[in-house]
Each structure stands twice: as C-alpha cells, then as structure tokens.
N, C-alpha and C positions, 0 to 999 in steps of 0.2 A: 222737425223731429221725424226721423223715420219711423214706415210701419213696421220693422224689422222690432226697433225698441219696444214698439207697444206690445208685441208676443211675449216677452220676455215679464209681461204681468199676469199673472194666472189668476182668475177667476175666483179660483180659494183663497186669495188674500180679501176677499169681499165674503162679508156673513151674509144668508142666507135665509128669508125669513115672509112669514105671508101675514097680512091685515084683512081685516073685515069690517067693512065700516058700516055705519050706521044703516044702511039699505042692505046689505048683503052682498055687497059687492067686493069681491078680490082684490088685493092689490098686493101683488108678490114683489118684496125689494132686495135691494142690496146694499150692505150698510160695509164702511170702513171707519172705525174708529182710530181715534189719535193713538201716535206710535207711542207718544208717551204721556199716558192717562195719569194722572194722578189725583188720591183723594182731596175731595174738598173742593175743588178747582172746576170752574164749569167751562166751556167749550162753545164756539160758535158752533152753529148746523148750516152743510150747505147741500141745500136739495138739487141735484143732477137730474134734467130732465132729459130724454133720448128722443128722436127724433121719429117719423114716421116709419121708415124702415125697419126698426126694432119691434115695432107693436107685437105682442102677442101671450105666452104664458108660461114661457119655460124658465124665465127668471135667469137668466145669463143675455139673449140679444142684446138687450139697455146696458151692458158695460159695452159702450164703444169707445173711442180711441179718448172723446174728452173727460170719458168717467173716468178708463184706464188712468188718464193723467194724475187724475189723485192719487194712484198709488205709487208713482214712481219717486222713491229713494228719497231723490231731494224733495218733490213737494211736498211730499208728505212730512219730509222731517221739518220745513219751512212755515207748512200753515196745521197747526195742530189742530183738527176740527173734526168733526161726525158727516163725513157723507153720505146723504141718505141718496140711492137711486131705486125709484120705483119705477114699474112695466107696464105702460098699458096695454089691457087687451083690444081697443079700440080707438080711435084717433083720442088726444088731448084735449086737440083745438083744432075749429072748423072754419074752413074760409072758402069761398066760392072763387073763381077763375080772377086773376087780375083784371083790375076797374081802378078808376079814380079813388073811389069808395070802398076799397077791398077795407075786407075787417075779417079780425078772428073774434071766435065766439065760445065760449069753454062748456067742454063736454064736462057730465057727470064724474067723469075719472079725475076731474082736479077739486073737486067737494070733497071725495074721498080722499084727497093727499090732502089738503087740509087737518080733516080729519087724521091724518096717520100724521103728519107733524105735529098735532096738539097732543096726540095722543104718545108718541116719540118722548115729546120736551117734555112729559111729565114723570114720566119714568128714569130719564138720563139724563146727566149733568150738563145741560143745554142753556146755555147764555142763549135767554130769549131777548135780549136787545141786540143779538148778533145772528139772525136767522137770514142767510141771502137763497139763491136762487140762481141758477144761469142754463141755460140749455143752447141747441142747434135747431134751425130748422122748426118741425111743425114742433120742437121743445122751447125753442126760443120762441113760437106764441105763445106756448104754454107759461114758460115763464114772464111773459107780459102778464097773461092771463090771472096767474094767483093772486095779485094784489087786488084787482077789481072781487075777488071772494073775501079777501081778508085785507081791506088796507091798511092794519095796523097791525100785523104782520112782522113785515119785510127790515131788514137795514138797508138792504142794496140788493139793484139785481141788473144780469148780464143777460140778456137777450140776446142772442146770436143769428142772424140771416130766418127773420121769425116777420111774420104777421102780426102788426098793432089791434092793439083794442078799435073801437068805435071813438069818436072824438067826444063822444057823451058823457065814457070812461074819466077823460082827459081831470078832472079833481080827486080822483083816487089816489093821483103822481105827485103831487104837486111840493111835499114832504117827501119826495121817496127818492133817493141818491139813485141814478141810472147810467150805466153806458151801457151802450147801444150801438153792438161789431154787422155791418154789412158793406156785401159788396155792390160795387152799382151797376155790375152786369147780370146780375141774379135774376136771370130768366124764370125760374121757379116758384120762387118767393122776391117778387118784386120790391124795392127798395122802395118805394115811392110810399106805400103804407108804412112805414118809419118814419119817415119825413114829414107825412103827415102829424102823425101821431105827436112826436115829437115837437112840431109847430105847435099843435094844439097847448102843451103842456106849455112849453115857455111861454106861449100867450097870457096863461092864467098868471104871469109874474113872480113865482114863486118856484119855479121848478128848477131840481141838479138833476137836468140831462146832459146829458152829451152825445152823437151822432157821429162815430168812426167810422166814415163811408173809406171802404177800399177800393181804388180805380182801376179798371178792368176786372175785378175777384166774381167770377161766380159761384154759383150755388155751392161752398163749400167753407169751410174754417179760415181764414188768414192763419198766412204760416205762424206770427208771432202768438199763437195761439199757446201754444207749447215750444219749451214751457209756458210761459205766459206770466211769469212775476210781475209784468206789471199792470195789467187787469186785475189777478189775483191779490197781490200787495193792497188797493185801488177797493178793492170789494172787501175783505178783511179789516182795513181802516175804518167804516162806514158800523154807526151803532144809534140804534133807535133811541132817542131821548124819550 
C-alpha cells in the first residue's frame, strides 16, 4: 500500500482526547469509533501502539501509517471496532543493545494504558472478551509488554518487529492467542528475542503462538501488512473465554 494512500486519511477522522491516570501522569489518545455503532451492541477494542519515533505530546505523531490503516474505507467498514491509539511521552519499553538475553521491560506509560482501557471499557460499549493489541517496533514490545501487566486482559495480540519479555514472563502467554510478524534481518530489533520468547512459551505446552519470520525484511512492516485482512481477520476471531 502506497504512502500516497496513507495521506489521503486525515487526522480529523481520529477523536481527540487526554487521560490522567492514577499517578498524574498524561496520556493523550486517539480514538476511531465503528462506522457503524449501533445501540445495544458492544464492540471489540484494539489498542494501537506507535513506535519510538512518535514519542512525545502533541497527540497526532502515534497516527502512523498502521494506525492510519484503521481508518481506511474498507478496514474500517470490515472490522467494526474502537481503536484506541495513545502517545507516549517517553519510551513504552526498554531494552538494552542486542545480547542472547535482550529483553524489553515496560515503562510506567503501559500501567497507565492499562489504566485508560479499564477505564475506556467502562464507559463504552466494549466486548471485554474482544480486547486485542498490536504495535511496530518499540510498540510491538510494548504490546508484548501489556499482558505481563494484565494477563487476563488480552484476546490476541500482534507484536510487530518488537522485543520479547524475559523468559520468566513466558506463563503470562500460555492462554493468550499470539502472532508474532518479524523480519530476520532486523538489525535494530533483533529477531532472535522472539525466538526466544517464543520458544520459552511453546515449551510450557500450552501456548497459540505463532512466529512469521520474513527472510531478508528489515526493520520495518512486511508489505502484507496492509491491508492486512489476514492478520486482522486472524486477531478479531480470537475471544477470551
């Protein structure tokens, strides 16, 4: 999907709105609601989380090209859901230089998104057995990262070219539907902490992951990303018993 398409989503089509969570801390988001709401009827929620790049406070950077994708035409008409995309002002998730043992580690800004989804699903007509998650990058730690805060949570969640948890994490997963998009040339965010990770989980016998290593893709989205109906298809299926 060209970048040419992605302009063609304005900013305005995403509401505008700030949290304060239990510490004081900020969390300025952007919400797109289903095109067609209807009473009665509740809705999955899918948290979009952005990348390092974005970090900061004007509440517009965090719509990047996969937030964008929510809003285009057909997805939107295809998965009827609440995208919540919050901003951090500071990393998500922290990881030190690639190692055998690289790990990400969550910053205070995902207590507070915690916080802002319980606080979200209670006010709007949110199917909390349909609550997923998927990010890029230091968002795809990040979306590793929420379930080790809440593991009863999640339906499914997409990690994208991200840093796993510690392998200590690894029975937070064990119940939790995963795919898991990286490339194996990702100089940046090295694949090999996915691998890991994901070893650890199917170890404990119990685990739906999955591991879509791209050959040659680095640090960036695979094309079949966008659209992407069958990830999205894939993650909208998936409901917490």
């Amino acid at each position: 999907m060209s970048r040419e398409l992605f302009n063609t989503v304005s900013a305005d089509q995403f509401e505008s709105a700030n949290f304060i969570s239990s510490r004081g801390a900020h969390l300025p988001y952007r919400l797109l609601r289903p095109s067609k709401l209807s009473p009665g009827r509740i809705y999955p929620l899918v948290v979009q989380l952005h990348g390092s790049g974005e970090i900061g406070t004007d509440n517009l950077s965090q719509l990047d090209r996969l937030a964008k994708s929510w809003a285009m035409p057909d997805i939107r008409d295809r998965y009827q859901a609440f995208i919540l995309i919050p901003q951090f002002s500071i990393r998500s998730a922290n990881y030190g230089p690639a190692a055998p043992d690289q790990h990400a580690v969550a910053s205070p800004m995902l207590n507070d998104t915690i916080e802002l989804i319980n606080q979200f699903s209670s006010v709007n007509p949110i199917d909390k057995s349909r609550i997923y998650a998927s990010g890029f990058s230091m968002g795809g730690s990040a979306t590793w990262l929420l379930p080790t805060i809440a593991p009863n949570m999640f339906a499914g969640i997409v990690p994208m070219c991200g840093i796993a948890p510690p392998d200590s994490q690894a029975s937070n997963f064990t119940n939790l539907p995963i795919i898991v998009i990286h490339g194996d040339a990702d100089s940046e965010n090295p694949i090999t902490a996915d691998r890991r990770f994901v070893q650890a989980i199917a170890s404990l016998g119990t685990g739906q992951v999955a591991l879509r290593e791209y050959k040659g893709l680095k640090h960036q989205p695979p094309s079949d990303i966008y659209p992407g109906y069958w990830w999205r298809d894939w993650l909208f299926g998936q409901q917490r018993k």
